[in-house]
C-alpha positions as CSV (number, residue, x, y, z in Angstrom):
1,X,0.0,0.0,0.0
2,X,1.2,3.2,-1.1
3,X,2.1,6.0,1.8
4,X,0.2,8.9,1.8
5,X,0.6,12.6,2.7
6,X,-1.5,15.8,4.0
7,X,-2.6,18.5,1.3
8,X,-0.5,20.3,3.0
9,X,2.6,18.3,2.9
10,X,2.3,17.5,-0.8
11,X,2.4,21.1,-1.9
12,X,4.9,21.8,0.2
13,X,6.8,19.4,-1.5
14,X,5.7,20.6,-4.8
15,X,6.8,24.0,-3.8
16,X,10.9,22.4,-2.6
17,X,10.5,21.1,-6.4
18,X,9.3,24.4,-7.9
19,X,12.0,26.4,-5.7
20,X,14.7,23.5,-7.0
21,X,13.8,24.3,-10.9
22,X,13.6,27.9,-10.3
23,X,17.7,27.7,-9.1
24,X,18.1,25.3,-12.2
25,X,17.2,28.2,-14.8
26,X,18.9,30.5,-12.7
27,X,22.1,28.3,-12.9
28,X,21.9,27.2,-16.5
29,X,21.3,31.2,-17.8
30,X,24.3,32.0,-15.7
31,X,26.5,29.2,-16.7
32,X,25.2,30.4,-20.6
33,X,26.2,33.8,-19.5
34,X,29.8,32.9,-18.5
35,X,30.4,30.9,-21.9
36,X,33.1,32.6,-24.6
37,X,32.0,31.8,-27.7
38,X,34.0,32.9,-30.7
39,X,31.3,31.4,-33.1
40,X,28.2,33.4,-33.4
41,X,26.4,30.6,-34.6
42,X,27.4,28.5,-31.9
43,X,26.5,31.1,-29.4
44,X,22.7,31.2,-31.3
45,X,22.9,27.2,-31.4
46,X,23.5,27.4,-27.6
47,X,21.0,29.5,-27.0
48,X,18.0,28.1,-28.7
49,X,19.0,25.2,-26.6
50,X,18.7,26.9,-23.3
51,X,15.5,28.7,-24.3
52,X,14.2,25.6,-25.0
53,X,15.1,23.8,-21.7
54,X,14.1,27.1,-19.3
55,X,10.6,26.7,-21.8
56,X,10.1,23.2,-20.9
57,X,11.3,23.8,-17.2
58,X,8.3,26.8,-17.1
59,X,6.0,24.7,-18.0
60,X,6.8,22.0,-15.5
61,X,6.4,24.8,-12.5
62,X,3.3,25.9,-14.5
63,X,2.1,22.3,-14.3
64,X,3.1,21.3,-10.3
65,X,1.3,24.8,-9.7
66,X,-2.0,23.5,-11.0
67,X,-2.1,20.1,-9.3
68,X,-5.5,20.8,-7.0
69,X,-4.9,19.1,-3.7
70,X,-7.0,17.9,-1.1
């Protein structure tokens, strides 16, 4: 049998997740920002990249937001 949690105990979980993906897109635009590049088209390969991973990553904090818990 599975364990269960409060409401309240699963979204603050959801919220140490949210926190822990916000740091993630901080760290990954910062670790982009500290790249030399002496390719411009590297640089815009790069950063299609990480547009499309802090994308994805906003949608997963949009989606643990919704979760309705009771």
């Amino acid at each position: 049998m599975a364990s269960r949690c409060s409401a309240y105990e699963a979204r603050r979980q959801i919220n140490t997740y949210v926190n822990d993906i916000e740091t993630l897109i901080r760290e990954i635009q910062r670790n982009f920002n500290d790249m030399d590049f002496e390719n411009a088209d590297a640089r815009e390969d790069v950063d299609s990249i990480i547009t499309n991973m802090k994308n994805e990553y906003s949608r997963l904090i949009s989606e643990l937001n919704s979760y309705s818990l009771s």
